[in-house]
PAVOTI-380959 format. One record per residue: residue number from 0; x, y, z of N, C-alpha, C, CB in turn. Coordinates in Angstrom, 3 decimals. Last residue first. Glycine has a CB too. Example, Ala and Ser with C-alpha at 12.3 -4.5 7.8 and 13.67 -1.06 7.14 Angstrom:
num;nx;ny;nz;cax;cay;caz;cx;cy;cz;cbx;cby;cbz
1;12.850;-2.250;7.080;13.670;-1.060;7.140;12.900;0.030;7.870;14.084;-0.598;5.725 .
0;13.190;-5.690;7.800;12.300;-4.500;7.800;13.200;-3.300;7.800;11.308;-4.473;9.046 .
END
This chain:
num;nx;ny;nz;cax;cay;caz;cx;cy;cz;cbx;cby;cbz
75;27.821;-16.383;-0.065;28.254;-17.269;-0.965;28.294;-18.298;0.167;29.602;-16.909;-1.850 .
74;25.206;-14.169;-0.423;25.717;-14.082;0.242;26.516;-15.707;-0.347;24.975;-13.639;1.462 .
73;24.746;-10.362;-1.672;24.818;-11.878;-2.438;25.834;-12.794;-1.063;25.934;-11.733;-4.476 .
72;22.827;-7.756;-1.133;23.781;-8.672;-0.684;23.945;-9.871;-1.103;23.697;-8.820;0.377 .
71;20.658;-5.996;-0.949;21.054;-6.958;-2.059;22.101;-7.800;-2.554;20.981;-6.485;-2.815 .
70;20.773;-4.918;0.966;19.248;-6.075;0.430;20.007;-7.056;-0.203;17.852;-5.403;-0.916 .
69;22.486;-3.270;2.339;22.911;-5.038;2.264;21.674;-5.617;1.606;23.168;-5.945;3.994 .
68;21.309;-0.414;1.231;22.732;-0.951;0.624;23.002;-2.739;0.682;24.044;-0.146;1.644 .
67;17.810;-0.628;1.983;19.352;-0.556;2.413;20.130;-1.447;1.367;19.628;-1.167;4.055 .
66;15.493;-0.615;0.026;16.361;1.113;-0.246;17.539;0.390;0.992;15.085;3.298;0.484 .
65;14.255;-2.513;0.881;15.079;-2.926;-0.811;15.765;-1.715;-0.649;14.021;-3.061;-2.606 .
64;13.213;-2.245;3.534;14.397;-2.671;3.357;15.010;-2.677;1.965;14.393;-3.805;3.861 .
63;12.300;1.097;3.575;11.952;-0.094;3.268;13.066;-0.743;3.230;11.242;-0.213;2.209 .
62;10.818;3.153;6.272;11.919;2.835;5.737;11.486;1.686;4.809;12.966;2.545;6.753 .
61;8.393;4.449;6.003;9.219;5.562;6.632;10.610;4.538;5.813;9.092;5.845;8.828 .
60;5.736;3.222;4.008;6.536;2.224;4.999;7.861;4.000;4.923;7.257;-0.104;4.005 .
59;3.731;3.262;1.769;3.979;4.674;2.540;5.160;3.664;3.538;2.207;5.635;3.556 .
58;3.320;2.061;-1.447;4.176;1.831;-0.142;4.607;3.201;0.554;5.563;0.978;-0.517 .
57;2.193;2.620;-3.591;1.365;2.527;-2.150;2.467;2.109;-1.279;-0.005;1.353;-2.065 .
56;4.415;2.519;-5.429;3.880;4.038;-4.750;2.841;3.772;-3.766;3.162;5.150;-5.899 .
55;5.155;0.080;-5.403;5.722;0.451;-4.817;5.084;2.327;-4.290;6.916;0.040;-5.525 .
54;3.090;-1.246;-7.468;2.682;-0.723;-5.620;3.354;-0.565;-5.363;2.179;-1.296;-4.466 .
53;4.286;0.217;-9.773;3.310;0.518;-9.530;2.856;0.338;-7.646;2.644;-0.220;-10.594 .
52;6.602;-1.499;-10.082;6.744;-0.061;-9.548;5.390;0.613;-9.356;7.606;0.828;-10.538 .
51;5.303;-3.667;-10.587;6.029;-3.709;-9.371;6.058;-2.367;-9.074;7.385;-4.354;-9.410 .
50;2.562;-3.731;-12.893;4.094;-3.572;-12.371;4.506;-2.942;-11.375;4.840;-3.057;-13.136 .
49;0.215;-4.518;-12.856;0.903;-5.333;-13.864;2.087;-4.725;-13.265;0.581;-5.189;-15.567 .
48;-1.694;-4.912;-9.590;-1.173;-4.222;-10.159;0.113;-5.089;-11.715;-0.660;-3.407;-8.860 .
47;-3.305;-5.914;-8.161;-3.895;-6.275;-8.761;-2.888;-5.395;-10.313;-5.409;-6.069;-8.173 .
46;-3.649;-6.269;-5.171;-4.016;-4.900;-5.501;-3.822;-5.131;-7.017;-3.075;-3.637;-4.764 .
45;-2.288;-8.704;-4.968;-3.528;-8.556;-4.386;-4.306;-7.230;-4.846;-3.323;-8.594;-2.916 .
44;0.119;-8.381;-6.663;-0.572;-9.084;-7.498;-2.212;-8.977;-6.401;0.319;-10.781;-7.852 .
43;1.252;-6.899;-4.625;1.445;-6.789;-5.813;0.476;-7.419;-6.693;2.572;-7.156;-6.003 .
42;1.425;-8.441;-2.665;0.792;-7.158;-2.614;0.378;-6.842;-3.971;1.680;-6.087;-2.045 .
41;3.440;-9.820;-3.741;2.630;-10.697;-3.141;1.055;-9.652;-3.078;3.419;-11.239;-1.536 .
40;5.556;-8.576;-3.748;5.159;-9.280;-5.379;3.694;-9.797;-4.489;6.583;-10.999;-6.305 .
39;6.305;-8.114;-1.178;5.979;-7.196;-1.702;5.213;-7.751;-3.644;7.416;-6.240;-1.466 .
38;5.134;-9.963;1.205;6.016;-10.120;0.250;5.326;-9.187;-0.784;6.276;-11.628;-0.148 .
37;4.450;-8.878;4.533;4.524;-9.219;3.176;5.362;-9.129;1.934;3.795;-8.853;2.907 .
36;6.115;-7.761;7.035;6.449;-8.735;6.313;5.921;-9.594;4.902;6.483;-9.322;7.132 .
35;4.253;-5.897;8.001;3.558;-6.969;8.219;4.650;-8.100;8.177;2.401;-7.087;7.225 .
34;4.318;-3.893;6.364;5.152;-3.384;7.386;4.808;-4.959;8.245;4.619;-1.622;8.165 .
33;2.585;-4.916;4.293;4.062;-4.973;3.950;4.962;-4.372;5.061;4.330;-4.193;2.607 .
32;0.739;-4.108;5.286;0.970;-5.867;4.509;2.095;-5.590;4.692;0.553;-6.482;2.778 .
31;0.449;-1.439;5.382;-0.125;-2.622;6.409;0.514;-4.126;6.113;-1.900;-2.763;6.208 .
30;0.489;-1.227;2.652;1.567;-0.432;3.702;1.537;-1.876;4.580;0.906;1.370;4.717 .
29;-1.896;-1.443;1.750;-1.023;-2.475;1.186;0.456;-2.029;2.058;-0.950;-2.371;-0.723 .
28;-4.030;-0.481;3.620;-3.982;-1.730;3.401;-2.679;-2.636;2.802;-4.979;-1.800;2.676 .
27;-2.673;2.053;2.409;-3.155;1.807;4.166;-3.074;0.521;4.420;-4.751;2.208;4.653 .
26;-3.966;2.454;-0.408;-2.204;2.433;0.488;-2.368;2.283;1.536;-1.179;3.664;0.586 .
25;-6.843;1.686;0.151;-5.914;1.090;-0.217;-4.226;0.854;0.102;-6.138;1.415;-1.058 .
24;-7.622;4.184;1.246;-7.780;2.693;2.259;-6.909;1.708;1.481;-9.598;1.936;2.406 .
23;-6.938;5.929;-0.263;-6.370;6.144;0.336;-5.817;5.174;1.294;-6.804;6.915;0.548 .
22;-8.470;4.938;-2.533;-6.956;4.976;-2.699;-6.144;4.902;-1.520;-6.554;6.157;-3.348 .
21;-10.576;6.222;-1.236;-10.442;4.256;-2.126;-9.151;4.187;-1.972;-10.853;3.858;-4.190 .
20;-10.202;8.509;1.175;-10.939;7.458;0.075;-10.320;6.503;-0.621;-11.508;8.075;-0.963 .
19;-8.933;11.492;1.783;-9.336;10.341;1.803;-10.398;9.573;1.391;-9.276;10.213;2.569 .
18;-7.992;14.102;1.472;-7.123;12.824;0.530;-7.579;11.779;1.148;-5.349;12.726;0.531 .
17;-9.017;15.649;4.033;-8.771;15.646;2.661;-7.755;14.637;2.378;-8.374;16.962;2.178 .
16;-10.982;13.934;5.857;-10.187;14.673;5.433;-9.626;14.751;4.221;-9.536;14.628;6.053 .
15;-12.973;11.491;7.974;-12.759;12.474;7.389;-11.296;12.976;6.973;-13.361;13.208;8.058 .
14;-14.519;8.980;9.300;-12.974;8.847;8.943;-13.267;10.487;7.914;-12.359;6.899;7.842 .
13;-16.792;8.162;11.020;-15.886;9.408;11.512;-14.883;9.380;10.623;-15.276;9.374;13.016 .
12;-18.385;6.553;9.498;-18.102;6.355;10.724;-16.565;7.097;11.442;-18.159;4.860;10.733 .
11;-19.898;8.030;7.305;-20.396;7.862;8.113;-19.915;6.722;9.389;-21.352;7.787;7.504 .
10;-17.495;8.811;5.972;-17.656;9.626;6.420;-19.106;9.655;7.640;-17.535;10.338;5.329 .
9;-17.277;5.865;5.007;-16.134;6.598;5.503;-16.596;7.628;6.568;-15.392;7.299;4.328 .
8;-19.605;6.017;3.524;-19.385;4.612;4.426;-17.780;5.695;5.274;-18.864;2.492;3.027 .
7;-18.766;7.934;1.406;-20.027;7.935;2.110;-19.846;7.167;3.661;-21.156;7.136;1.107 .
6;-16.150;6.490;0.214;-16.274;7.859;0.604;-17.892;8.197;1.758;-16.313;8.738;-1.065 .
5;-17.614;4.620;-1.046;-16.928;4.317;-0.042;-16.431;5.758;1.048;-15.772;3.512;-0.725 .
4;-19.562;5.993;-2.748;-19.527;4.504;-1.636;-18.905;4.804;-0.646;-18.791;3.111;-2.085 .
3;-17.725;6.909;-4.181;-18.292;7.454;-3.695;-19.318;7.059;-2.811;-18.452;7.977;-4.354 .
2;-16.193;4.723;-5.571;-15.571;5.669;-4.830;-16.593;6.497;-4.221;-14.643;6.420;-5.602 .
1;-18.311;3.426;-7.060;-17.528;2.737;-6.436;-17.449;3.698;-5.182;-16.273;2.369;-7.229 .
0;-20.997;5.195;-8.422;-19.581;4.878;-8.501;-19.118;4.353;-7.141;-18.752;6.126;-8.935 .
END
């Protein structure tokens, strides 16, 4: 299996602890993008996901801009 690959390859260059692996390098990777300025649809379709709310749970980011009040500011 996949995951246990990678888990192996992990643990043979120091990355240990609990909750880590596929998933973990994943939210890491798609965080990374997106504290980056990626375009979150953009992530979205790299990780391969059918809905938005789906990588929104790899989004570890402390703040995101769609959660401030002006995102969604219509400007005329």
């Amino acid at each position: 299996m996949y995951a246990d690959v990678v888990v192996f390859y992990m643990k043979q260059v120091g990355i240990t602890g609990e909750n880590m692996g596929p998933h973990a390098l994943r939210a890491t990777a798609a965080t990374s993008a997106l504290e980056h300025h990626a375009d979150i649809a953009k992530v979205q379709e790299w990780l391969g996901h059918a809905s938005i709310s789906t990588t929104r749970v790899y989004d570890r980011r402390s703040s995101k801009p769609e959660d401030s009040p002006t995102f969604r500011v219509a400007y005329d």
